[in-house]
N, C-alpha and C positions, 0 to 999 in steps of 0.2 A: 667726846672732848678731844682735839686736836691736841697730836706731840709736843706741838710748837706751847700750847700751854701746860700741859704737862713737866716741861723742863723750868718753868718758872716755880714750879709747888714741892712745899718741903713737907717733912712728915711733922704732925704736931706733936709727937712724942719724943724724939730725939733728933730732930732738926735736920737727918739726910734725905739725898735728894729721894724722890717717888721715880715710879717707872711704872707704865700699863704692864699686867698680866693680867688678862684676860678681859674680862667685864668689872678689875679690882685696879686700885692704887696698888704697892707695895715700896716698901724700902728694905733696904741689905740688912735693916736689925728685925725685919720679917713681920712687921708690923703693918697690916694690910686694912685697905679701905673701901670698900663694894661702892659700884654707883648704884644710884638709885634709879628706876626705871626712867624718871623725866630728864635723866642725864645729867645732872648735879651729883658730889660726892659730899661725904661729911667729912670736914678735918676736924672738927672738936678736938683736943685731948682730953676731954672730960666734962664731965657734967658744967652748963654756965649757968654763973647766976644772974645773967643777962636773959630778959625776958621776951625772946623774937616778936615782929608783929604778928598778929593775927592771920588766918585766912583771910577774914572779912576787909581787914585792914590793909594788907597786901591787893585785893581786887578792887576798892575803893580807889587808890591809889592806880593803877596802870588804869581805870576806866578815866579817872580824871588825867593823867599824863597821855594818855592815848587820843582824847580830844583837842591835846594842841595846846592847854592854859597855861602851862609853864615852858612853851617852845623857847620864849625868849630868852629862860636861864640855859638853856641846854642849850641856845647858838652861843651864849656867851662861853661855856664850860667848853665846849669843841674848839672856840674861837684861842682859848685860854691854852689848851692842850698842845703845844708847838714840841716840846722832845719827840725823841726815836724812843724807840723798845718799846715791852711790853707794857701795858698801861692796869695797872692793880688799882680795883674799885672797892673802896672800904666802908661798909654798908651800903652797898650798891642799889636795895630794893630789887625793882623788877630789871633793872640793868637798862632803865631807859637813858640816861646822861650817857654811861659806859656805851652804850650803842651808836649813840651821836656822834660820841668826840673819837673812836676808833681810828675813822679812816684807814688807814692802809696794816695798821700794827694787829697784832692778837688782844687780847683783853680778859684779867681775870677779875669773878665778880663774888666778892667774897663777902655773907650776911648770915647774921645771927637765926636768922628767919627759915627753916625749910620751903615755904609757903614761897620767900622771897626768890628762892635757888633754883626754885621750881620753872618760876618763868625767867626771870634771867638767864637757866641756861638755854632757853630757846629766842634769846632776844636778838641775837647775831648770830651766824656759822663762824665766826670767830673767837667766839666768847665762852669761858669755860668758867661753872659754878661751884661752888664749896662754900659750904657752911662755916663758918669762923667766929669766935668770939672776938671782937674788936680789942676788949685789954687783954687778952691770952696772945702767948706767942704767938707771930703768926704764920701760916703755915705757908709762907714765902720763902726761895732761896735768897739769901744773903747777895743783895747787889743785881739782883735779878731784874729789877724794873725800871724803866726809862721816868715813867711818869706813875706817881699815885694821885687818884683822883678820893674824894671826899668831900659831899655832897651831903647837908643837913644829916651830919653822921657823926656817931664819937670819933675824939683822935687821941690815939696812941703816941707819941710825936716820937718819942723813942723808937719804936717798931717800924714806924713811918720811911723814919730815918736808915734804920738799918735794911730794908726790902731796897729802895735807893740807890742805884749804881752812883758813883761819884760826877757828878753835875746834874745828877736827876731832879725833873720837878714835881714839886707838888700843885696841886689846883683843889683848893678848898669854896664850898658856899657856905655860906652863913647867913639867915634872916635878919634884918636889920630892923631896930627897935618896930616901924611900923609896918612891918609886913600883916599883911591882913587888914588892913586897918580896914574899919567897917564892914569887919564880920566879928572879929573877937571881940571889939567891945560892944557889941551887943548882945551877942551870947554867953558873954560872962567868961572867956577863955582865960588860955594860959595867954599872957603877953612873953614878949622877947625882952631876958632881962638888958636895959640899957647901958649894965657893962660888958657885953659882951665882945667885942670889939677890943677891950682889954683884957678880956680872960684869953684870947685865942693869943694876942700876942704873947703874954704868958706862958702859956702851954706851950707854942713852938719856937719862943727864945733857945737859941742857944743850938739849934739845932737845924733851922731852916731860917735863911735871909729873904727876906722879904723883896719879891722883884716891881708888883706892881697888882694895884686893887683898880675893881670896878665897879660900878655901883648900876644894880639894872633894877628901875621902878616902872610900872606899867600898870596900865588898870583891866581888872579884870570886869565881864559879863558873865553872870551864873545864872541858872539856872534855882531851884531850891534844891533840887536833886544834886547839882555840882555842888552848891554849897554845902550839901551835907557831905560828901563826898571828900571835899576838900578840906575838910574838920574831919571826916573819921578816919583820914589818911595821915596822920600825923599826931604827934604823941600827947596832944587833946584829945586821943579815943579814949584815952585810958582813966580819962576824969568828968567823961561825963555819960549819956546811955543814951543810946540809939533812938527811943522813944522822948526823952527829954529834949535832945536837937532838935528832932523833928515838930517840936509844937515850938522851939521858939524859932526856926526856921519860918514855919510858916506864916508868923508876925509879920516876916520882912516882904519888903515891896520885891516884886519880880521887874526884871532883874536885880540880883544883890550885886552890887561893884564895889566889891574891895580893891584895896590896890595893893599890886606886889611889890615885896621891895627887897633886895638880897644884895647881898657883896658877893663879887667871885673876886679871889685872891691867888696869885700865883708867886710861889717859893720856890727858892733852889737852896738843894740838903747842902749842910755846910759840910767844909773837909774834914 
């Protein structure tokens, strides 16, 4: 993990800055953090009751993002990411967006997931991994960040807020009611509830002004293999079974074409 991210990570336990010693985090109240051999650390303060993805779920997901199907949200999320400094990715996954919209800055990819942190921190030489519970403090310095990104991820809007230098932005996605269409409703999924778009306004009132939304729809070609793929990568794995996808997958005609459909939204933290 590079200095330059380093200087952005707080300790989860008493909020001062970390410093490398050795192959360890450390802060002055001597509360220390090993990396893990794939080069990710954990900042937990404590046991979450936040339930990471999976392995399977986690490898699912970078084989489908790694084929290009969602390139068009990650030109938009790069496209979106116009501040300086360091750019804090809040449930980052495999740090595929985070690696995109970089460019020239450092990048920290912070997810409930070890599995997630795993490859994340080898997604950039820029990019530094940590384990974090998204509603737990988080283990960011105060004012530390140019840009937080958040991508089909909780938001904390508070913490958000406070990681934030003053003019800092945020760049959120969010599925929009018909994302997937013609995969979920044939497979019986979760849908995107249709007030969503008002719950997020909600959540980040008061706290981030809204600068400007986008709306990116496109149609996908799948495979049944991407299709399954593309369902066990997101938080429909966790309501249906590997075996049951897989026979009502194979119902469908080849190719399956859903179509994508997301909002990327850009906010600046208010004073």
């Amino acid at each position: 993990m590079l200095d330059e991210v380093v200087e952005v990570l707080a300790c989860p336990h008493c909020g001062l800055d970390l410093e490398r010693s050795g192959n360890s985090l450390r802060c002055s109240s001597n509360h220390v953090f090993d990396f893990a051999r794939q080069g990710y650390v954990s900042l937990l303060s404590g046991r979450s009751k936040v339930v990471g993805d999976t392995a399977e779920m986690v490898a699912a997901r970078a084989g489908f993002l790694g084929a290009g199907h969602y390139d068009p949200i990650a030109e938009a999320v790069a496209a979106a990411v116009t501040g300086d400094g360091p750019v804090v990715d809040i449930g980052a996954g495999t740090g595929f967006y985070l690696a995109r919209a970089l460019g020239e800055r450092i990048g920290v990819a912070l997810d409930v997931s070890k599995y997630a942190c795993r490859r994340a921190a080898k997604a950039h030489p820029r990019i530094g991994a940590a384990v974090a519970d998204a509603w737990q403090p988080l283990p960011i310095r105060t004012g530390a960040a140019g840009v937080v990104l958040n991508v089909f991820a909780p938001r904390n809007a508070p913490e958000m807020r406070r990681i934030l230098r003053p003019g800092g932005e945020l760049v959120v996605v969010i599925p929009d009611p018909g994302h997937l269409t013609g995969l979920v409703d044939h497979l019986g999924l979760l849908n995107v509830d249709e007030s969503k778009p008002e719950r997020l306004a909600d959540q980040l009132g008061g706290h981030f002004t809204p600068l400007e939304r986008r709306t990116v729809e496109f149609r996908l070609e799948l495979t049944h293999a991407e299709a399954l793929a593309a369902v066990a990568m997101g938080p429909s794995a966790w309501h249906t079974t590997p075996d049951a996808l897989e026979a009502k997958i194979a119902a469908l005609p080849s190719p399956v074409t859903p179509t994508a459909a997301v909002t990327v939204a850009r906010y600046r933290r208010t004073p």
